[in-house]
BAZASE-381144 format. One line per 2 residues: number of its first residue (from 1); their letters; for each residue x, z, y of N, C-alpha, C, CB. Coordinates in Angstrom, 2 decimals. Glycine has a CB too. Layout:
NUM	a	X Z Y X Z Y X Z Y X Z Y ~ ...
***
This chain:
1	xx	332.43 59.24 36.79 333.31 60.33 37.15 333.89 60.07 38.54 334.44 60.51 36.11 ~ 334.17 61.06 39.29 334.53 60.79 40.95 335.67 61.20 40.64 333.77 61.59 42.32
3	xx	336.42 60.76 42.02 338.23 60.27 41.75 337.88 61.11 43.45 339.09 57.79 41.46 ~ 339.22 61.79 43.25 339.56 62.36 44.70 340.60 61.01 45.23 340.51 64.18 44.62
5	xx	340.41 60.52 46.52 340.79 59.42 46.81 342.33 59.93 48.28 339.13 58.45 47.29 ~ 341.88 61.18 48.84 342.36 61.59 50.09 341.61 62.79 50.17 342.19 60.60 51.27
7	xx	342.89 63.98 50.37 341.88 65.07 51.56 343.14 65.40 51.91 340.63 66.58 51.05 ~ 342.03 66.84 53.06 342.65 67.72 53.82 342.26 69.12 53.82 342.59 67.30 54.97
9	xx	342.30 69.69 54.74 341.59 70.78 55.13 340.11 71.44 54.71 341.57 70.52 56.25 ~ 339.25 70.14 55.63 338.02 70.18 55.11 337.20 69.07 54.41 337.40 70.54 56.00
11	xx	337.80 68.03 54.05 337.66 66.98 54.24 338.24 66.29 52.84 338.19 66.70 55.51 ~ 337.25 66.12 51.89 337.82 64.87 50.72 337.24 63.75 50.95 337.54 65.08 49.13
13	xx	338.05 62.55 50.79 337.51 60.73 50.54 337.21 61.18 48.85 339.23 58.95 50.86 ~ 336.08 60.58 48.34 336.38 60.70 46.95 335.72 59.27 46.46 335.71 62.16 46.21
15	xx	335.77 58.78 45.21 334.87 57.23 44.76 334.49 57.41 43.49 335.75 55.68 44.75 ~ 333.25 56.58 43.24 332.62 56.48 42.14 332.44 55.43 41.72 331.69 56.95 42.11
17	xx	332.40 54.77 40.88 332.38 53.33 39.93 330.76 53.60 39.78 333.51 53.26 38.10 ~ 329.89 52.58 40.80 328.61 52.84 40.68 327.64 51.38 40.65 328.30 53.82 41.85
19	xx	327.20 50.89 39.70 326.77 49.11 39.15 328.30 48.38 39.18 325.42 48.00 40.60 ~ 329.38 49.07 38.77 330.23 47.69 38.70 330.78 47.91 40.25 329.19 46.00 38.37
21	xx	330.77 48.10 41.35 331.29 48.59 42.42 332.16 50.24 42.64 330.15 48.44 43.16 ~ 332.93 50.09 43.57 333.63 51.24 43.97 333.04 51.50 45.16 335.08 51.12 44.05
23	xx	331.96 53.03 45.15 331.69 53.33 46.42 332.19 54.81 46.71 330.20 53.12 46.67 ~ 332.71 55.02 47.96 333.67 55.69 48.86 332.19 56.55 49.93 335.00 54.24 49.85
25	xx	332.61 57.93 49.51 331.96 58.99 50.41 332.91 60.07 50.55 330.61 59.56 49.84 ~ 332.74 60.88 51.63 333.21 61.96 52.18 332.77 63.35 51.80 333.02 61.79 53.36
27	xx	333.29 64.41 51.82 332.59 65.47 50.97 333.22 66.51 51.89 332.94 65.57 49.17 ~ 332.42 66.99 53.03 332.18 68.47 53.52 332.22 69.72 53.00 331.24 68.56 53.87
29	xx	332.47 70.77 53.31 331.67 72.06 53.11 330.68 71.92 53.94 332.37 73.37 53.35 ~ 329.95 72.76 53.08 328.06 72.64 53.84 328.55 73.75 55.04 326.14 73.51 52.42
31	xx	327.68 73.67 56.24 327.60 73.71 57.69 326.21 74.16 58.18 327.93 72.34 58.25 ~ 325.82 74.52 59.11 324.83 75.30 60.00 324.71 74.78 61.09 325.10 76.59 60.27
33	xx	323.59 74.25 61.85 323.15 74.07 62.84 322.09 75.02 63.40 322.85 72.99 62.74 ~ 322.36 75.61 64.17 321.79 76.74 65.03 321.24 76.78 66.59 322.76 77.62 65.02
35	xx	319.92 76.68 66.95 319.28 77.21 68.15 319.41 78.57 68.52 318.01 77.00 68.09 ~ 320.40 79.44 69.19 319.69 80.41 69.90 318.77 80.16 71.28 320.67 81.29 70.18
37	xx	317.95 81.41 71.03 316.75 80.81 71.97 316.49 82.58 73.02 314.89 80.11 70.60 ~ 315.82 82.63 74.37 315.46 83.97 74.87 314.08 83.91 75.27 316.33 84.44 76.03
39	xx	313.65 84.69 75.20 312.32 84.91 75.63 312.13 85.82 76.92 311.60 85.48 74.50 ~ 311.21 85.56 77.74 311.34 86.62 79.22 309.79 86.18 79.56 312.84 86.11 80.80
41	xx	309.34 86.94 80.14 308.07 86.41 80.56 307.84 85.13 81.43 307.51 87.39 81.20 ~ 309.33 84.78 82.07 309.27 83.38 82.87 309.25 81.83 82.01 310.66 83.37 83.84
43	xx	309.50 82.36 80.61 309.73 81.56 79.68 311.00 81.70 78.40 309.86 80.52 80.45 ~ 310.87 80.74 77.69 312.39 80.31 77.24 313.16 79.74 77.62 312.60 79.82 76.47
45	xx	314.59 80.39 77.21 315.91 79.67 77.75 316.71 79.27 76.14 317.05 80.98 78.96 ~ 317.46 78.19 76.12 318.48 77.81 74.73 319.68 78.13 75.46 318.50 76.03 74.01
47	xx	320.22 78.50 74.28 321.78 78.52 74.47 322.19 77.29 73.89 322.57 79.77 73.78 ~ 323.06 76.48 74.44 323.38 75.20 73.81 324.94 75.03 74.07 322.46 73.94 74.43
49	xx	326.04 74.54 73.52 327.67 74.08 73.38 327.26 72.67 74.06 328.52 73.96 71.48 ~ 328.37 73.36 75.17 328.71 71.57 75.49 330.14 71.72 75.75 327.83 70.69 77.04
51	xx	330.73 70.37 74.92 331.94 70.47 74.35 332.67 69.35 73.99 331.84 71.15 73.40 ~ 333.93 68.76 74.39 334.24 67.55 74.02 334.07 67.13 72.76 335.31 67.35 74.29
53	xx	333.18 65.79 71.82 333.46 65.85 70.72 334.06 64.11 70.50 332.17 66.47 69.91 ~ 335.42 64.02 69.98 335.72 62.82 70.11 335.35 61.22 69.38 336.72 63.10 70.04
55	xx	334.15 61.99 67.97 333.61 60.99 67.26 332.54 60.43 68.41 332.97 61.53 65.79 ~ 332.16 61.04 69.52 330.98 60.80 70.29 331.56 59.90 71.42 330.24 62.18 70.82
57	xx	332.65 59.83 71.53 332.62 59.01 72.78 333.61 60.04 73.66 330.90 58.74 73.48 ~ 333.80 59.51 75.13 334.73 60.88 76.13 333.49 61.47 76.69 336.03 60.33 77.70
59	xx	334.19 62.43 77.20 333.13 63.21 78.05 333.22 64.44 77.12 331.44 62.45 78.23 ~ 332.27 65.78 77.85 331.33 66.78 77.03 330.22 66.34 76.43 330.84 67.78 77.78
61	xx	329.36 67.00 75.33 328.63 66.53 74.85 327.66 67.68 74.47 329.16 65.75 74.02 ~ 326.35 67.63 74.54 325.79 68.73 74.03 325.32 68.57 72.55 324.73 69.09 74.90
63	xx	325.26 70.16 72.07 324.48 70.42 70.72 323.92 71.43 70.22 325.06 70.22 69.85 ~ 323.90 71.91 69.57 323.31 72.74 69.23 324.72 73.69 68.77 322.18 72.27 68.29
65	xx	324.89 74.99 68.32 325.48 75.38 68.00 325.91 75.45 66.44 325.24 76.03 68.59 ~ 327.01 75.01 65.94 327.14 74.04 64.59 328.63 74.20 63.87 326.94 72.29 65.07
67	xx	328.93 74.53 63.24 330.22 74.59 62.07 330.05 74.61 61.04 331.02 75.49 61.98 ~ 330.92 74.41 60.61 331.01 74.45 58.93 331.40 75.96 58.07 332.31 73.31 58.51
69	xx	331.20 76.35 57.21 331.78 77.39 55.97 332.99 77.18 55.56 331.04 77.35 54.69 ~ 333.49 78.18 55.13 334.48 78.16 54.28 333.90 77.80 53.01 335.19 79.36 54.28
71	xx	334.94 77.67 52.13 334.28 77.67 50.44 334.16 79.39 49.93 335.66 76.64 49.08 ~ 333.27 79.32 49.67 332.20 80.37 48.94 331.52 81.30 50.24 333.15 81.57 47.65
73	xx	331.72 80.77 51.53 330.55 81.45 52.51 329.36 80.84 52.53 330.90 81.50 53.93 ~ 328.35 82.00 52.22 326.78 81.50 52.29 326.18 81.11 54.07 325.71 83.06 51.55
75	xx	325.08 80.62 54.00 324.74 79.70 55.16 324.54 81.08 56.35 323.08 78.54 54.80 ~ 324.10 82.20 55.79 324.06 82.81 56.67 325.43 83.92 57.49 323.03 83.28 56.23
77	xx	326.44 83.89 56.49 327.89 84.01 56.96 328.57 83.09 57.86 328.66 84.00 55.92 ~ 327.87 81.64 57.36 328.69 80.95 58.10 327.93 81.17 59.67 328.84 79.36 57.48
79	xx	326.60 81.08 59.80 325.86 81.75 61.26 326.53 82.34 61.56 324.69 82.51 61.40 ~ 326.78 83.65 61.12 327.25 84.88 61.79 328.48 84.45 62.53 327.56 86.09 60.75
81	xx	329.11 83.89 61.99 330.47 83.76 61.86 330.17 82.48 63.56 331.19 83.06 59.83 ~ 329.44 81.63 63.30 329.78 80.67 64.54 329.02 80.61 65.27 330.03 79.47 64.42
83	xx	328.42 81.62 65.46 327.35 82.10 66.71 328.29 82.85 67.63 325.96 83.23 66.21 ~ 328.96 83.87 66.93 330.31 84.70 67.54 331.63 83.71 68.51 331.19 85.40 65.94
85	xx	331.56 83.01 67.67 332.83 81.77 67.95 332.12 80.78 68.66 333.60 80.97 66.48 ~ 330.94 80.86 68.75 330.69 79.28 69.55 329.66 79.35 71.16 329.59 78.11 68.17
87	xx	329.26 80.88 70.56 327.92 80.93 71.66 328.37 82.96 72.12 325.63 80.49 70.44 ~ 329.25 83.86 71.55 329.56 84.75 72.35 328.33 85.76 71.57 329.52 84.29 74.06
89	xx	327.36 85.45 70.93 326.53 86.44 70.24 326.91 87.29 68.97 325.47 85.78 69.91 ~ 326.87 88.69 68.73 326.74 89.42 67.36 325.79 89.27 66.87 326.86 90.64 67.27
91	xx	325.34 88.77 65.91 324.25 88.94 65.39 323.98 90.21 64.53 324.06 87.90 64.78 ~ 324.89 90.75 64.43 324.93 91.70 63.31 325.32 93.01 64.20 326.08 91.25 62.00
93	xx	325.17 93.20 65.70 325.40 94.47 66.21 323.94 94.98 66.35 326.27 94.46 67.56 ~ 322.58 94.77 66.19 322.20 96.20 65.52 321.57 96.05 64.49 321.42 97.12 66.25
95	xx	322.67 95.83 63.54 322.18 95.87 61.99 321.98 94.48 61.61 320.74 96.72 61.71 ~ 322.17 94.94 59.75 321.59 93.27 58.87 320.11 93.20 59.22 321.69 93.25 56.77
97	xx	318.90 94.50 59.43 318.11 94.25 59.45 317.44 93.73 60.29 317.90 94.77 59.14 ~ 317.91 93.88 61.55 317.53 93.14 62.82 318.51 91.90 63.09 317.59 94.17 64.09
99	xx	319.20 91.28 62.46 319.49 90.21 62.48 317.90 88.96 61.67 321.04 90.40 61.73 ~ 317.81 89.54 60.84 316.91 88.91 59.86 315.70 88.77 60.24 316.82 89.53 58.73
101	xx	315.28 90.05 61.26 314.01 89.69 61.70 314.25 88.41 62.88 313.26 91.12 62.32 ~ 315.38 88.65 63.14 315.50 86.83 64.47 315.61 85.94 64.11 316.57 86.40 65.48
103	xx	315.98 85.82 62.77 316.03 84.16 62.03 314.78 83.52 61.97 316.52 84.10 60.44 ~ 314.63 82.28 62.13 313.74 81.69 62.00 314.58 80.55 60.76 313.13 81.26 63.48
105	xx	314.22 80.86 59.31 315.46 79.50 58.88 314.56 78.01 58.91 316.26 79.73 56.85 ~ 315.14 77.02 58.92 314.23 76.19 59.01 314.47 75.22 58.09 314.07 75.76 60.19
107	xx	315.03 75.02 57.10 315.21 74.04 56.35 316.82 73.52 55.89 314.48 73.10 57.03 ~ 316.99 72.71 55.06 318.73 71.99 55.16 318.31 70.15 55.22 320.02 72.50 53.15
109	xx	319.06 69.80 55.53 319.40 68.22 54.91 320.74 67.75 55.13 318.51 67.06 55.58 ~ 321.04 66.67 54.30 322.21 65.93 53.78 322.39 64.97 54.90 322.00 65.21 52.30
111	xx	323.43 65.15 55.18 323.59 64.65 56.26 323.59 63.23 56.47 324.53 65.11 56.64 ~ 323.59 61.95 55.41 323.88 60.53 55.27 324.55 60.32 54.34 324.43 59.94 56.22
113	xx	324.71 59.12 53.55 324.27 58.48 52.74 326.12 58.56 52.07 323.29 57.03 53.30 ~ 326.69 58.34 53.40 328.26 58.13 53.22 329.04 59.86 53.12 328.93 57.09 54.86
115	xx	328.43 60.50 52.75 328.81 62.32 52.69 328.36 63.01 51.87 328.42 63.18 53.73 ~ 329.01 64.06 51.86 327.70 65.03 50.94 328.01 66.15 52.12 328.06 65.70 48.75
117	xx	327.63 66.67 52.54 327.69 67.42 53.58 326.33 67.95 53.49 328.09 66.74 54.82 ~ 325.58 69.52 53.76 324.49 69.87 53.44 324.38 70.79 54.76 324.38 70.43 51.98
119	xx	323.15 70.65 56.00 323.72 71.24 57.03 322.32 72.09 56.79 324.21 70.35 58.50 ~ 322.22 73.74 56.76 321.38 74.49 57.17 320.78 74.65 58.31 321.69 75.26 56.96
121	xx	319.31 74.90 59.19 319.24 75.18 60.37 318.70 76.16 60.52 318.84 74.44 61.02 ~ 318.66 76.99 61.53 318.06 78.43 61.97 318.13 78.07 63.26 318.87 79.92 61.58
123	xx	316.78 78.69 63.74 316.41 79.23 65.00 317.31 80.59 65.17 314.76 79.50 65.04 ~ 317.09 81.26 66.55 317.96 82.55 66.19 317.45 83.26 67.80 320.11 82.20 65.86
125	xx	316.33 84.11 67.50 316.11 85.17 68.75 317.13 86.03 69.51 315.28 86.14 68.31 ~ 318.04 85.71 70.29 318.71 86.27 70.35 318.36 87.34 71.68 319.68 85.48 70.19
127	xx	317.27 87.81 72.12 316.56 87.99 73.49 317.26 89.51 73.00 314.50 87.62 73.84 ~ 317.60 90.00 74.06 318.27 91.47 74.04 319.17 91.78 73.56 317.75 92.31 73.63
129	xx	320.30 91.24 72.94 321.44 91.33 72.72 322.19 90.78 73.09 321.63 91.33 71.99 ~ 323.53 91.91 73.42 324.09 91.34 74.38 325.06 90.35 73.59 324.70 92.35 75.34
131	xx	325.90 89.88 75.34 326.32 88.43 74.96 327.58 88.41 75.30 325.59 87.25 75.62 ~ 329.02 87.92 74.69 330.05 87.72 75.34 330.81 86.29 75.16 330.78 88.78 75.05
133	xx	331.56 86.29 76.32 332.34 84.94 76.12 333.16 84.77 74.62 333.49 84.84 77.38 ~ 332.38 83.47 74.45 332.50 82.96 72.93 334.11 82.99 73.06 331.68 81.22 72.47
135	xx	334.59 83.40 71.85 335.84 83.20 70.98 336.50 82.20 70.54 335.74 83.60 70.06 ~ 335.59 81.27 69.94 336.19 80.02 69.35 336.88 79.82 68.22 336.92 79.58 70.05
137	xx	337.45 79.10 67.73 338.03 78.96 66.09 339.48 78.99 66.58 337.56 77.32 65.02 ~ 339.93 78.91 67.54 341.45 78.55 68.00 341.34 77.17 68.03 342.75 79.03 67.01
139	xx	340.51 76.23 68.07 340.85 74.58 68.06 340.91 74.54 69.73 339.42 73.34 67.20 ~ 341.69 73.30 70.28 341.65 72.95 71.33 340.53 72.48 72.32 342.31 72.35 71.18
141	xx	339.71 71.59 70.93 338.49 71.27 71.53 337.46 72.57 72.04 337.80 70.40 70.48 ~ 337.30 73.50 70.76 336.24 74.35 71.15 336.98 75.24 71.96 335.45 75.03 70.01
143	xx	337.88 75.41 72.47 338.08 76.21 73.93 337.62 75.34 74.88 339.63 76.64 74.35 ~ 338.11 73.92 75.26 337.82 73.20 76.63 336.37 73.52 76.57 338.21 71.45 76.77
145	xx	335.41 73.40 75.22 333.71 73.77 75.37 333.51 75.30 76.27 332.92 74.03 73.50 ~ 331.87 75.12 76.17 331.34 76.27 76.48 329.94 76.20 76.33 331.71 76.66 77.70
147	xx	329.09 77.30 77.17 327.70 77.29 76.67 326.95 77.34 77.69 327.31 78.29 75.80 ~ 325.96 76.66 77.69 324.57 76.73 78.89 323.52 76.93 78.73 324.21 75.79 79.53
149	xx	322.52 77.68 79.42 321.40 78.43 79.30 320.73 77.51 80.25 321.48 80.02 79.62 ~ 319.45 76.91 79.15 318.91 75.93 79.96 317.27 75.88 78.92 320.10 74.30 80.06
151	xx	316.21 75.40 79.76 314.96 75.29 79.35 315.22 74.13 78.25 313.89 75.00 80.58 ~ 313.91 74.74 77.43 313.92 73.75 76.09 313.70 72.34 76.60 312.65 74.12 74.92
153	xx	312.86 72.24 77.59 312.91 70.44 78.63 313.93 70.29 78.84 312.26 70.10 80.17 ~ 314.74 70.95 79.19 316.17 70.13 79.62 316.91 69.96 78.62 317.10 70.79 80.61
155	xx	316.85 70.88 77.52 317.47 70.65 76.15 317.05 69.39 75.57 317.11 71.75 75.16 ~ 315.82 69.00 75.66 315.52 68.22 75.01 315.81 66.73 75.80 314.26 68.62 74.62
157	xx	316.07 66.65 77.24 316.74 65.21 77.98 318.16 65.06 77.52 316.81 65.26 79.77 ~ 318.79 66.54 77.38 319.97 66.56 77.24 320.61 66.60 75.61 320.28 67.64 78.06
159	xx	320.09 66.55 74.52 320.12 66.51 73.20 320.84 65.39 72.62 318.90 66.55 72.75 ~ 322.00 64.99 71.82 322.35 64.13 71.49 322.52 64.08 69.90 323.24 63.97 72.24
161	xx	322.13 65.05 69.11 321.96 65.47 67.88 320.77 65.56 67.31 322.42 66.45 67.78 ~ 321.14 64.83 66.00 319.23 65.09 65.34 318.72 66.83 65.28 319.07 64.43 63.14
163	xx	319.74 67.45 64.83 319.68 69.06 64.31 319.24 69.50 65.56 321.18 69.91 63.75 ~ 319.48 68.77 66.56 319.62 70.03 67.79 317.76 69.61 68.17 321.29 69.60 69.62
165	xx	318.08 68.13 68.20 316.52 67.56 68.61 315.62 68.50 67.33 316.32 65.35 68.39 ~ 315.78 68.03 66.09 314.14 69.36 65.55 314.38 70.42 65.70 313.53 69.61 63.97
167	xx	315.52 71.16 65.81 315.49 72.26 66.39 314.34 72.86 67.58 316.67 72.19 66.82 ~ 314.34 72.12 68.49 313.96 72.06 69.70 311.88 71.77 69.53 315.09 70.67 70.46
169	xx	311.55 70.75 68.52 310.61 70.75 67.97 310.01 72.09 67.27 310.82 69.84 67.30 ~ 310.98 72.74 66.44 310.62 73.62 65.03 310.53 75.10 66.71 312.54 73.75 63.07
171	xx	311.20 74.81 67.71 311.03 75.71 68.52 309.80 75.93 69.11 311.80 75.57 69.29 ~ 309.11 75.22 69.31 307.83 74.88 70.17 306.62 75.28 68.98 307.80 72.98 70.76
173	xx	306.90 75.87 67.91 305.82 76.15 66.66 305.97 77.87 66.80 306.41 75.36 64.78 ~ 307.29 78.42 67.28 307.44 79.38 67.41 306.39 80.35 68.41 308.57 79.23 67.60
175	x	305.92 81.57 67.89 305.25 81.80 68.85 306.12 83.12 69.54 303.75 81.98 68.40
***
């Protein structure tokens, strides 16, 4: 049986009595990692967040575009929801149905061993719709961020995330 050990917000410590040991994991709401991507006849461009993140070290940092859910938002609410807030895109201004044809979903995984955290990924066509300066959640950090439009090569020198790196792979299958 798991013991809530500490939470917060988003965030429980919880433990399990597992061979005779007490082992200690963290427990998320599941989260989205997201590529938007454009197409033009000169090529593709990514939209990518670069943004202070302080588990990483100082500095900006790039990634992919990435948050978490609320409890009981599905993976593709939570998209909607932090594509708007993180990268300035509607996905849903012309229509559910043309949102759906731009998804590319690509899979989930658990994020490590010490969590339960379950992160969804999608590609996301965003070529012709328009774009405005991202919103943000109100956190401090994701205002100092912002977003850059840059070739999938440079995405990929500049990548410091696994999600963002297959992203960037699962992109190159795309036709």
């Amino acid at each position: 049986m798991a013991r809530t050990e500490w939470k917060c917000r988003n965030l429980k410590v919880k433990s399990r009595k597992v061979l005779g040991e007490r082992f200690f994991y963290a427990v998320y709401p599941d989260g989205i990692a997201a590529l938007p991507y454009l197409s033009s006849p000169e090529g593709r461009r990514v939209i990518l967040r670069v943004e202070p993140i302080p588990g990483w070290g100082d500095g900006d940092h790039v990634t992919a575009v990435m948050g978490t859910g609320s409890t009981g938002k599905t993976p593709i609410e939570t998209l909607v929801n932090e594509m708007q807030e993180e990268a300035g895109i509607d996905l849903l201004q012309n229509g559910e149905d043309d949102m759906y044809r731009r998804l590319t979903p690509c899979g989930s995984y658990r994020e490590g061993k010490r969590s339960v955290k379950t992160l969804h990924l999608f590609l996301t066509d965003v070529t012709g719709l328009d774009m405005s300066t991202p919103k943000g959640d109100g956190s401090a950090l994701e205002a100092a961020g912002g977003v850059v439009l840059v070739s999938p090569e440079q995405a990929e020198e500049d990548a410091e995330d696994l999600a963002l790196r297959y992203l960037l792979l699962r992109l190159c299958e795309v036709t």
